[in-house]
C-alpha positions in Angstrom: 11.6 17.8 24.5 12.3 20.4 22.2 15.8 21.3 22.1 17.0 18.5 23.6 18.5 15.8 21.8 17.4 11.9 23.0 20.1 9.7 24.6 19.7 7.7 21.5 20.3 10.6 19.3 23.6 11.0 21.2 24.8 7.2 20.8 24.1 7.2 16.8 25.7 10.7 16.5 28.9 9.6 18.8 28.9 6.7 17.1 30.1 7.8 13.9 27.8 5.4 11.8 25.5 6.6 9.1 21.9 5.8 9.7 22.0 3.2 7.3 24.9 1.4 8.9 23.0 2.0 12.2 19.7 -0.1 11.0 22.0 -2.4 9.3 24.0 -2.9 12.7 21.0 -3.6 14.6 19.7 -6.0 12.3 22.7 -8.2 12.1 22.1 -8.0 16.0 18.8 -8.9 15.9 20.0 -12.2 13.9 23.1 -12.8 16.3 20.4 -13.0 19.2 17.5 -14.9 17.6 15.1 -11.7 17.6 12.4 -11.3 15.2 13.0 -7.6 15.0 13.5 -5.2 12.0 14.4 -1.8 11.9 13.4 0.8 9.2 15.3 4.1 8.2 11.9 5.8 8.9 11.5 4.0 12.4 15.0 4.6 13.8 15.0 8.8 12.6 11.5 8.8 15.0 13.4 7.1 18.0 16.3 9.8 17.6 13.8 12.5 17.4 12.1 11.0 20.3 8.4 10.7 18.0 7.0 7.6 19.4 3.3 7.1 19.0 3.1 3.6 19.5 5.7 1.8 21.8 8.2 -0.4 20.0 7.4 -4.1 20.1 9.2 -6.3 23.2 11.5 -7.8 20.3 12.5 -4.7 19.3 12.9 -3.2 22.7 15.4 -6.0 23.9 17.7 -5.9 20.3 17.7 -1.8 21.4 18.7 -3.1 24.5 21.8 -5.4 23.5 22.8 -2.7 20.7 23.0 0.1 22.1 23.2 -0.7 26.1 20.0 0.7 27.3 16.5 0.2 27.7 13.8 1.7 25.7 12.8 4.3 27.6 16.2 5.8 28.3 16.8 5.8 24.8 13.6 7.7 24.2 13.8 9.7 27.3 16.3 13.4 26.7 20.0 12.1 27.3 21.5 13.0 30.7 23.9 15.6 31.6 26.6 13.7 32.4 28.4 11.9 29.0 27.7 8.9 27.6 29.8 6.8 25.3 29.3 5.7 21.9 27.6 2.2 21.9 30.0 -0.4 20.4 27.9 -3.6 19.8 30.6 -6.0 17.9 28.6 -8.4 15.9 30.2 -12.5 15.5 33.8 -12.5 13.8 32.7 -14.2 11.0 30.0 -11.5 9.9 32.5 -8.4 10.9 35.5 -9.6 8.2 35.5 -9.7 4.1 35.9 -13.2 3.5 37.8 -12.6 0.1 40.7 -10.7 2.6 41.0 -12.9 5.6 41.2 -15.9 3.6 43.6 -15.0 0.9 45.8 -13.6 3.1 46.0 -16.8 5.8 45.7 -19.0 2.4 49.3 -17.4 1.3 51.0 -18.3 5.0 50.3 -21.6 4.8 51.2 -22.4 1.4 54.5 -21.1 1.6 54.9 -24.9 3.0 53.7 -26.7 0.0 54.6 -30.4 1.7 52.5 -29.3 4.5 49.6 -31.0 2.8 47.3 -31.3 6.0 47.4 -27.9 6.7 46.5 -26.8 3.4 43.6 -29.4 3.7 42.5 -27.9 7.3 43.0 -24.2 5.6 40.2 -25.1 2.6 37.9 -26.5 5.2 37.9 -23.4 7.1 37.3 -21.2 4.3 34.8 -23.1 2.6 33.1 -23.0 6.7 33.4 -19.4 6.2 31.8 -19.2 2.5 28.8 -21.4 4.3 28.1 -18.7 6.6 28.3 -16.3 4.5 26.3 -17.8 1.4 23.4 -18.2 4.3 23.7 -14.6 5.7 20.6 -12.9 5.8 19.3 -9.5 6.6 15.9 -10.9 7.4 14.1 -14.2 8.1 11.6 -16.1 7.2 9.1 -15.2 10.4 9.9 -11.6 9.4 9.0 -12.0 6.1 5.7 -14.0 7.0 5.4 -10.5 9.2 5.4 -8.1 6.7 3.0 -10.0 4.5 0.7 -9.7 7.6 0.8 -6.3 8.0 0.3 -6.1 4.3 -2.8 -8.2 4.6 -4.0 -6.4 7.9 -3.4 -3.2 5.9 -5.2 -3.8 2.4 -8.7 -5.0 5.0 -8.2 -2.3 6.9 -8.2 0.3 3.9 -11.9 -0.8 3.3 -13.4 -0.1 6.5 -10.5 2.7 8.1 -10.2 6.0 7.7 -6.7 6.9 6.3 -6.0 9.2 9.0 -6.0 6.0 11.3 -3.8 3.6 9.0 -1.1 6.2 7.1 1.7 5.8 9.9 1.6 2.1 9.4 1.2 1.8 5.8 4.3 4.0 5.5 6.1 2.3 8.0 5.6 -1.1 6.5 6.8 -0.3 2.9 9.7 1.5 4.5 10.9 -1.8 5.9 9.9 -3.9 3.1 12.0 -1.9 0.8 15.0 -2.0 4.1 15.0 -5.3 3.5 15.4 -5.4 -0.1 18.7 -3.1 0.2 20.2 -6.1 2.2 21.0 -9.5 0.9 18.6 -12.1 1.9 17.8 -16.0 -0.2 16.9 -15.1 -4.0 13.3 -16.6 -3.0 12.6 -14.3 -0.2 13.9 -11.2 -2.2 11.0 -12.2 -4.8 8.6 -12.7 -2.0 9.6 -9.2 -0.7 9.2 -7.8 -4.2 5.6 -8.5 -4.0 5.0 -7.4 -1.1 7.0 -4.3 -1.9 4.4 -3.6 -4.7 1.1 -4.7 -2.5 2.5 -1.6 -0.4 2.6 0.4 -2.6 -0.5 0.0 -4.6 -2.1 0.7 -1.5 0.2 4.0 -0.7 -0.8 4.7 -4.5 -4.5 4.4 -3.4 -3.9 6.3 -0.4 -1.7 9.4 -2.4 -5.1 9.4 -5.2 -7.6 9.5 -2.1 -5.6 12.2 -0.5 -6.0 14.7 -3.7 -2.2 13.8 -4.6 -2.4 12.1 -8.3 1.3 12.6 -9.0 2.3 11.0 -6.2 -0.1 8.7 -6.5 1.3 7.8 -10.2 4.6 7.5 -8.8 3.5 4.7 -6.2 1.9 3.0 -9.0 4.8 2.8 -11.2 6.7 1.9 -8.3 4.2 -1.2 -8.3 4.7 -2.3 -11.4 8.4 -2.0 -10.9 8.4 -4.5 -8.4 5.8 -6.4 -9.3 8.0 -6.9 -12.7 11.2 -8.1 -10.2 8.9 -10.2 -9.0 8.0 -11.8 -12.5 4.6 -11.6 -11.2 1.9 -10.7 -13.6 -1.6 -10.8 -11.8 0.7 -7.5 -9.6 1.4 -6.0 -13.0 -2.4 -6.0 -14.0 -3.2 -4.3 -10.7 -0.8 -1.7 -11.2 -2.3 -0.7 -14.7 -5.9 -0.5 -13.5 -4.6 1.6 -10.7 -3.0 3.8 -13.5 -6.1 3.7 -15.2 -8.3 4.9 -11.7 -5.6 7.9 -11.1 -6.1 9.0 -14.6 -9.6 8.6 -14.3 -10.5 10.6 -11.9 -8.1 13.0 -13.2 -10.4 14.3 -15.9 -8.5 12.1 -18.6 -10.5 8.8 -19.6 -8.4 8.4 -23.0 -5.5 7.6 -20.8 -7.4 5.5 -18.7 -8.4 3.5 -21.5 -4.9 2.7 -22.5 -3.7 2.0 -19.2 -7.1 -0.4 -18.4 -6.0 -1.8 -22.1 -2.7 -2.8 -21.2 -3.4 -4.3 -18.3 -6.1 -6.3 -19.7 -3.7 -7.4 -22.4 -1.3 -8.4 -19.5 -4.3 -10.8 -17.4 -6.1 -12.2 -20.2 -4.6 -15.8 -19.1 -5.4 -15.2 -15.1 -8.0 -15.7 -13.4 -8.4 -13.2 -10.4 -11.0 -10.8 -9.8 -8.4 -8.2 -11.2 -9.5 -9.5 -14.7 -13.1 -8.3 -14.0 -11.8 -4.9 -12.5 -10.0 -4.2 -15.7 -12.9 -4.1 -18.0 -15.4 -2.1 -16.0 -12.5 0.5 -15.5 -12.3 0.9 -19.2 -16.4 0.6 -19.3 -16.3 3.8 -17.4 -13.5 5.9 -19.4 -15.6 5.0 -22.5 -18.8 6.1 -21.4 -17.3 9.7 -20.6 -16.0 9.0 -23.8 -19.8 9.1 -24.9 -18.7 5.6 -26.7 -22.0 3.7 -25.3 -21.3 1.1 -27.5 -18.1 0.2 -26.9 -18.8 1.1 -22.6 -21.4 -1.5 -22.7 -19.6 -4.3 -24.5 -16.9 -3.8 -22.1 -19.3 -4.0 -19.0 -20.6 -7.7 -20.5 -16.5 -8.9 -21.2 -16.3 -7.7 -16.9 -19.4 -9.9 -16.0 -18.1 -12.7 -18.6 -14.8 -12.4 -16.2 -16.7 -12.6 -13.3 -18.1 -15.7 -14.4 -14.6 -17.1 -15.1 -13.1 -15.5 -11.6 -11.3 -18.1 -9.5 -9.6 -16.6 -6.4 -5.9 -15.7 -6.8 -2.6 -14.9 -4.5 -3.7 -11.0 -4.8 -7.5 -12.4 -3.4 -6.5 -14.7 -1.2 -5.0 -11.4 1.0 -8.3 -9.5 -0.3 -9.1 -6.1 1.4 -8.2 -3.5 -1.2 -6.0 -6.2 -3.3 -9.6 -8.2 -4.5 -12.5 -6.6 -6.9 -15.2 -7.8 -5.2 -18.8 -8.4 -6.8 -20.5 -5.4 -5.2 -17.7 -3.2 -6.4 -18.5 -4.2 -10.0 -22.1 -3.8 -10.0 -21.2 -0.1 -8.2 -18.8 0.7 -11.4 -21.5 -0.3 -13.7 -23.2 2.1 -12.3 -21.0 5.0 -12.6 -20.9 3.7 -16.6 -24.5 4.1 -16.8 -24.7 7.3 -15.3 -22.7 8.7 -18.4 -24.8 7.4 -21.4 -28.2 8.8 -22.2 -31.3 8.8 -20.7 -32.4 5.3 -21.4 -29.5 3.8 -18.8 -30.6 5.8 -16.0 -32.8 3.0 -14.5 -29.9 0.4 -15.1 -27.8 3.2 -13.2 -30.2 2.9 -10.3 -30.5 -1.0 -10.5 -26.9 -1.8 -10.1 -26.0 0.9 -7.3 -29.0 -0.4 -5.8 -27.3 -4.4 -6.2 -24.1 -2.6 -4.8 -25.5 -1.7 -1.9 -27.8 -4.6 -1.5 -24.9 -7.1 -1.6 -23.3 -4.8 1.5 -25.6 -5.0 3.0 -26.1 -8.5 3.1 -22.7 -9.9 2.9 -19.8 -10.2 5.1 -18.8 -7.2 7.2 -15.3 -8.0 6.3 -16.3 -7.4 2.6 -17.9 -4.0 3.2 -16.1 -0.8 1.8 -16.8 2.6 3.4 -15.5 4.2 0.2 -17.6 1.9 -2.5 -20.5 2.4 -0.5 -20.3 5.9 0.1 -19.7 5.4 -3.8 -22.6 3.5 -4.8 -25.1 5.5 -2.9 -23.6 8.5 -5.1 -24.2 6.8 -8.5 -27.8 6.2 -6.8 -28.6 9.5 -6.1 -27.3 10.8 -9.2 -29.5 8.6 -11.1 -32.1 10.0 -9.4 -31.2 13.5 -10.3 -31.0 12.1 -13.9 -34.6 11.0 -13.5 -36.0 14.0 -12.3 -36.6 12.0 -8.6 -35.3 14.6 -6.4 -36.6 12.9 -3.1 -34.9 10.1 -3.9 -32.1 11.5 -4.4 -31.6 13.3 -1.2 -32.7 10.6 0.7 -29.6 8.3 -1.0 -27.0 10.7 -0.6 -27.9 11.3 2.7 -25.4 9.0 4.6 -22.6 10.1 2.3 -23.3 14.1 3.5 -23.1 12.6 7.1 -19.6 11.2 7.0 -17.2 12.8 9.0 -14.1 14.5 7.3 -11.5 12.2 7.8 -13.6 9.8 5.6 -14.1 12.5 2.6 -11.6 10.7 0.4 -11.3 11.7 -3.0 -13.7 9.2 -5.0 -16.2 10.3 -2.9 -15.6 13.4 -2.8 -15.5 13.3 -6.8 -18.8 11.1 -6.8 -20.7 13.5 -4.7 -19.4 16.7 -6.9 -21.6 14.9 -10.0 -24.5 15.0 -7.9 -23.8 18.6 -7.7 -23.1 19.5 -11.8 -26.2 17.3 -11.7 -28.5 19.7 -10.0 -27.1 22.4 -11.8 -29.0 21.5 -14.9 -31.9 24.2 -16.0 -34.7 22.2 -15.0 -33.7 22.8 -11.5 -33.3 26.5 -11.5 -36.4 27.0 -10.0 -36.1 24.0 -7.0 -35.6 25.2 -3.5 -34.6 21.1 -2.8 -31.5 21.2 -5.4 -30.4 24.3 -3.7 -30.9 23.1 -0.3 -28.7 19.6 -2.0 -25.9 21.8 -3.5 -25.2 23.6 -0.2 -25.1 20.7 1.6 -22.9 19.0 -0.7 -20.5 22.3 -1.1 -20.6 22.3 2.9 -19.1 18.5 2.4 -16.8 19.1 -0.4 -15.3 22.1 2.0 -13.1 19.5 4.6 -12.0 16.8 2.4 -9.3 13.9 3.6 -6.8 15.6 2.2 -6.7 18.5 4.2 -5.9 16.6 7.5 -2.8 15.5 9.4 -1.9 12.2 8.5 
């Protein structure tokens, strides 16, 4: 279809409206006809373009149909020959006028009469009917709200077991309408539910930017989190925000920053109670101990398992996925805090990655996190290295080196490339296995996540 313009490019262009009058207009007619349909900026500029992977959703094919007199796949399909005129959907009378305008000006005319007392009592009824309707307008309703926060919580599961490749489109899609819907004017208690829900999307988008090699983007998403998260007046969302500052700066090379960040946020949670209070502590555990502070790495690796102790599930837990700090992901970040202190830590490296992947393996497929365990048999093998087990080694990273690409997100790909400094060391100069390891593990590091179409 290139070259050729859609039908529904055609309508919105002969329509004269802006694109953001366009969603805005189909909205309001979704809510005239009693449709549980949104419609994003981002959704609306595929349709025009005629870039439809996945076919719009009954609800929002039979709005498309009132709105703009068509079905579907005419509006999809390349617009005919012959002309077509604008659409002109007209919303109810009461939506389409300023209430300050009609009423002031009818108020006037019938108050010239001021001994006309029953018409000046029929006149306030009708505009107070009129403030009603108004005062209740909404650009979305409650079953699209309790929508969103599904796809949100589809989303942050399927982030632990999906590659990104698979789930981009939608997460993009579904912060692009959550923030649609904050532009509009909706009940002050739904615009703070949609304000967390904004920021759940976007921590994950933030995760998503950091795994894709794109830390300032990433950074962005997160402050964007916090942002709304603030709106919201919720704090456990704040805390999240921070320790997702604090993993971006991480694994950015710059642990001092991630100790402020994981500081902050720990300040911010020290009254909650969700696993993001655990999370907080082992994040700063593991700036410290490339800090070479073993001291103060440890200490902060017993307040995460006091935490634990103390963890009762929260909002932010109760939708889980890549929104909870589950038990095998601590005992996998102690691990990568072990790995960086001295020699005598390498065996309580091995035990917790070993617990990591133990509790896997034994828990909950629901619970299980391609990335954390791709993660934790890392940390294994570089114990290993660490210990001089070579065999071992290999045979841990093994399943890491066999993921495919479009799984190679960057803490893994980071993990793996300190197997590789690793086997650099002297002692290894001589060892056909640590060359045989580093090839395979540059062979890896060679198609990352990053460098395919998402």
């Amino acid at each position: 279809m290139a070259g050729q313009q859609t039908l529904l490019a055609v309508l919105v262009e002969r329509s004269e409206l802006t694109h953001e009058e366009t969603c805005e207009g189909y909205r309001r007619c979704a809510r005239d006809n009693d449709e549980n349909a949104a419609l994003s900026l981002r959704t609306l500029r595929r349709w025009i373009a005629g870039d439809v992977v996945t076919r719009p959703r009954p609800a929002q094919a039979r709005v498309a149909r009132i709105y703009w007199g068509y079905s579907m796949d005419q509006l999809l399909a390349p617009a005919p020959d012959h002309n077509v005129d604008a659409f002109a959907y007209r919303p109810s009378a009461v939506a389409e006028q300023p209430i300050a305008n009609t009423a002031t000006s009818q108020t006037h005319k019938d108050l010239s009469d001021p001994s006309d007392i029953g018409k000046q009592v029929a006149m306030s009824a009708r505009r107070a009917a009129r403030f009603t309707t108004f005062a209740e307008e909404s650009n979305i309703g409650r079953e699209a709200i309790d929508q969103l926060r599904d796809d949100v919580t589809r989303l942050a599961s399927d982030y632990l077991r999906e590659p990104l490749s698979s789930i981009m489109s939608d997460l993009l899609d579904t912060q692009d309408s959550i923030f649609g819907a904050l532009t509009g004017r909706q009940r002050p208690t739904w615009t703070s539910e949609l304000f967390v829900l904004a920021g759940m999307a976007s921590g994950l988008l933030s995760k998503a930017s950091h795994d894709l090699g794109r830390p300032r983007e990433a950074m962005t998403q997160a402050r964007t989190m916090y942002v709304c998260a603030e709106n919201a007046g919720h704090v456990g969302l704040q805390a999240w925000a921070r320790g997702q500052q604090a993993l971006i700066a991480f694994r950015a090379g710059r642990p001092q920053e991630a100790v402020r960040y994981s500081s902050a946020g720990a300040e911010i949670s020290a009254n909650l109670t969700g696993s993001v209070t655990a999370w907080l502590p082992a994040l700063r555990a593991r700036a410290l101990a490339q800090l070479s502070e073993p001291h103060d790495a440890r200490e902060e690796l017993g307040r995460a398992a006091d935490r634990r102790d103390q963890v009762r599930s929260d909002d932010l837990d109760e939708v889980g996925g890549l929104l909870t700090f589950s038990e095998a992901k601590q005992h996998y970040y102690a691990a990568g805090t072990y790995v960086f202190l001295d020699e005598s830590a390498d065996f309580d490296a091995e035990r917790a990655a070993q617990a990591a992947l133990d509790l896997f393996e034994d828990g909950p497929d629901e619970h299980r996190s391609f990335s954390t365990e791709a993660g934790a048999r890392a940390e294994l093998a570089l114990a290993r290295v660490h210990a001089g087990a070579l065999d071992g080694a290999r045979d841990a990273l093994q399943a890491v080196l066999d993921l495919d690409p479009d799984r190679r997100i960057g803490g893994i790909v980071h993990s793996v490339n300190q197997v590789h400094h690793a086997l650099r060391e002297r002692r290894y100069t001589g060892s056909l296995l640590a060359r045989e390891m580093r090839d395979e593990i540059e062979s890896f590091c060679q198609h990352p996540a990053r460098l395919l179409s998402v």
